[in-house]
N, C-alpha and C positions, 0 to 999 in steps of 0.2 A: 504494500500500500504506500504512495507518494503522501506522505506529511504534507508537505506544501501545496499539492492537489487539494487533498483532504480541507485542509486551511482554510482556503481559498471560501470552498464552498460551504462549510462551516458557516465562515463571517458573514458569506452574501444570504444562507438561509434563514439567520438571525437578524441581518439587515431589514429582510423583506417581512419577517415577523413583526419587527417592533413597526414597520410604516403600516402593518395592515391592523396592530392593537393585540395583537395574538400570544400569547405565551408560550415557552417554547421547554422539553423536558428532554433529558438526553432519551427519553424512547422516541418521542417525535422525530428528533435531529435521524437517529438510526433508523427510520422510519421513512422519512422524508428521502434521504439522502443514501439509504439502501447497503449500507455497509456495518459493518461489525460494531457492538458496542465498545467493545476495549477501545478501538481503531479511534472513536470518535469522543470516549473518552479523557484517551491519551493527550486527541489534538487540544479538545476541549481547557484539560490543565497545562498544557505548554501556552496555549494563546491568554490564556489567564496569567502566568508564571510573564508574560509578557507585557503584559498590560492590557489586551485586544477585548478582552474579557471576564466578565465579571461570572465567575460561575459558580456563584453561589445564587445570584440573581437570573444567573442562565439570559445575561443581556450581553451585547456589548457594548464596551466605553465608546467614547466619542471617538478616540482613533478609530477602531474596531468599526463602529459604524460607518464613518468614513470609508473605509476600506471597501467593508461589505456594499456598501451602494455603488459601489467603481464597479463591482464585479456583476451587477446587475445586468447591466446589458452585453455583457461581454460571454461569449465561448470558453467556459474554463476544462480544462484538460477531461478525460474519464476518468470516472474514478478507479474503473472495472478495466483490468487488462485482457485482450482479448488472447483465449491460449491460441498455439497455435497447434496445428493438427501435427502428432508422433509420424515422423516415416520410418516406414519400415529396413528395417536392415538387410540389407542385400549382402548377401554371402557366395 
């Protein structure tokens, strides 16, 4: 899983929660955003440990928000690698 992926869309689905009045719970975020609790936890306390986030209030700060609305209209990476099919060994 890309951290900084993860990030990304983190900030912006916490963005578009507080513009729409919405409250947001790490099941929602895993929810919403379709990836592992640890995953979203982890990014959860590094963007807090940062300042991006407040999460105990599960908001983000002013930076954080900031952030989060830049990424609104933007294409942010997948978060889901796509595998690629095994070939077979030729002997």
């Amino acid at each position: 899983m890309n951290t900084q992926a993860l990030s990304a869309h983190v900030l912006r689905a916490m963005a578009i929660a507080q513009v729409e009045g919405r409250r947001l719970d790490l099941e929602t975020l895993v929810r919403e955003l379709g990836v592992r609790r640890g995953d979203v936890r982890r990014v959860v306390s590094a963007l807090h440990r940062e300042g991006y986030v407040d999460a105990l209030r599960m908001r983000p700060t002013l930076i954080g928000f900031a952030l989060g609305r830049s990424y609104a209209g933007e294409l942010l990476p997948d978060l889901h690698r796509l595998r690629r099919p095994r070939l077979a060994a030729v002997a």
